[in-house]
C-alpha positions in Angstrom: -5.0 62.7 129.4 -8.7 61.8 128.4 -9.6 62.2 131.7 -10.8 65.4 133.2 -9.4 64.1 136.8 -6.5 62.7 138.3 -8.7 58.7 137.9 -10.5 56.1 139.8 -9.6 54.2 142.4 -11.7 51.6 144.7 -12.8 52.2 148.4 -10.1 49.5 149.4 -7.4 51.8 147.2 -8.5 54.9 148.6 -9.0 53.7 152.5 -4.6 52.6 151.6 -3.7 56.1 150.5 -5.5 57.5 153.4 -3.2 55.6 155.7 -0.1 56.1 153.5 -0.2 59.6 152.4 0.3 61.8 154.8 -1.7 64.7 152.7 -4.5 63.1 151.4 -7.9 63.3 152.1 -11.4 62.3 151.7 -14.1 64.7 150.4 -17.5 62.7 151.3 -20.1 65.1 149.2 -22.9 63.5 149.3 -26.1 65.7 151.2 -26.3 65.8 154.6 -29.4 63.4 154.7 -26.9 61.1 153.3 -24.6 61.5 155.9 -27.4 61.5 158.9 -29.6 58.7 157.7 -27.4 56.2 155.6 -23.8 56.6 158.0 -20.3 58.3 157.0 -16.9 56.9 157.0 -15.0 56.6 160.2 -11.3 56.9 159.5 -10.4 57.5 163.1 -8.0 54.2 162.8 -5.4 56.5 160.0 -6.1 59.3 162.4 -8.3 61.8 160.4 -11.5 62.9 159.7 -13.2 63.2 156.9 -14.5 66.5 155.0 -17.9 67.3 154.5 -19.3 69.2 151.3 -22.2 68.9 149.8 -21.7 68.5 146.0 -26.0 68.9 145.5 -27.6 71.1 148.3 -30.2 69.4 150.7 -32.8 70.0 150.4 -34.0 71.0 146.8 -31.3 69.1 144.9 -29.5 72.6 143.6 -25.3 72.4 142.7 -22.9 73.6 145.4 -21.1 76.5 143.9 -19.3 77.4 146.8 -18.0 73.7 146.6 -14.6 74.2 145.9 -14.3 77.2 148.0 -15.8 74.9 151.1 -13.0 72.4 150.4 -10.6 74.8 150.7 -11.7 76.6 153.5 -11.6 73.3 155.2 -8.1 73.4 155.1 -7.3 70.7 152.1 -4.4 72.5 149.9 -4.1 72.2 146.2 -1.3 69.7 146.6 -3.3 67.3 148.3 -4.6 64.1 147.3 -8.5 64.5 147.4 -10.2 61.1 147.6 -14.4 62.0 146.6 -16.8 59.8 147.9 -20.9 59.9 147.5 -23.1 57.4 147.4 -22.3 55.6 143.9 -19.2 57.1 142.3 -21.2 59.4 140.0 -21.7 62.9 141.8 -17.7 62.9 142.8 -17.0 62.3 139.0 -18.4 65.6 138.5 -16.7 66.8 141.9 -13.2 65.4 141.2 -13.6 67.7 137.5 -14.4 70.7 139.3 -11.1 70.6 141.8 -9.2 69.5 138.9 -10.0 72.4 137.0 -9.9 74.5 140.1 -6.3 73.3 140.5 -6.1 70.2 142.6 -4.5 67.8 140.1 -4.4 64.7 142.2 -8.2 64.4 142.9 -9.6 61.5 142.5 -13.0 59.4 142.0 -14.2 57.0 144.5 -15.7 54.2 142.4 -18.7 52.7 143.7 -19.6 55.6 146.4 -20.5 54.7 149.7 -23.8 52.8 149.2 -22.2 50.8 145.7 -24.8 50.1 142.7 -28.1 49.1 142.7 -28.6 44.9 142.8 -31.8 43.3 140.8 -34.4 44.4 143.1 -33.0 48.0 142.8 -31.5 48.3 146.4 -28.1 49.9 147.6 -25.6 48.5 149.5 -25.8 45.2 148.4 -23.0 45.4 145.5 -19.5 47.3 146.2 -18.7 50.5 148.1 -17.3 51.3 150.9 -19.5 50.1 153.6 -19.8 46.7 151.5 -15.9 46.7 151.4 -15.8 46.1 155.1 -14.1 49.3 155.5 -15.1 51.3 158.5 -18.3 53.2 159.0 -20.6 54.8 161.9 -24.3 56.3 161.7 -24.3 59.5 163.0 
């Protein structure tokens, strides 16, 4: 496996496992500024809530090493499949490693993040992710 993690799959792919797979679960862990100012995913239509961890402590920007801990403590086992969502598929890269290596072999990348890339004039949420996707959302 070149990988480090279980792979990649798109907000559409991961919003189907959520609703197929009885023990799977999605890890937003993006900072809670994120989650306050730019919305969360709503997942109340598969009946369940998402998990919130911080991958990068707000504020000051400083790794979460109590990440994995957090994620377990929050009740996901190491059988699970761990969906990883932040704002553009880069920080759960590095998040879906860590609970690889920590012993969750089906964790997997969220490609795009919630917000998707950045479009010409350097703005979010104008190409891909998961609020782009149509898939559902709330501010909090």
């Amino acid at each position: 496996m070149s990988q480090r993690y279980a792979g990649d799959v798109t907000p559409k792919e991961a919003w189907n496992i959520l609703g197929a797979e009885k023990d799977s679960h999605l890890v937003d862990c993006r900072t809670t500024a994120e989650w306050s100012f730019v919305g969360v995913p709503d997942l109340s239509l598969v009946d369940k809530n998402t998990t919130f961890v911080e991958w990068v402590r707000f504020p000051g920007g400083l790794d979460n090493p109590a990440f994995v801990e957090e994620v377990e403590k929050a009740g996901i086992g190491k059988d699970a499949t761990v969906l990883l969502l932040c704002r553009s598929g880069q920080r759960s890269i590095a998040a879906a490693i860590a609970m690889t290596e920590a012993g969750f072999s089906k964790s997997y990348n969220i490609l795009e993040g919630f917000e998707g890339d950045k479009n010409q004039n350097s703005q979010r949420g104008k190409v891909g992710g998961w609020k782009l996707s149509g898939l559902p959302w709330q501010q909090t």
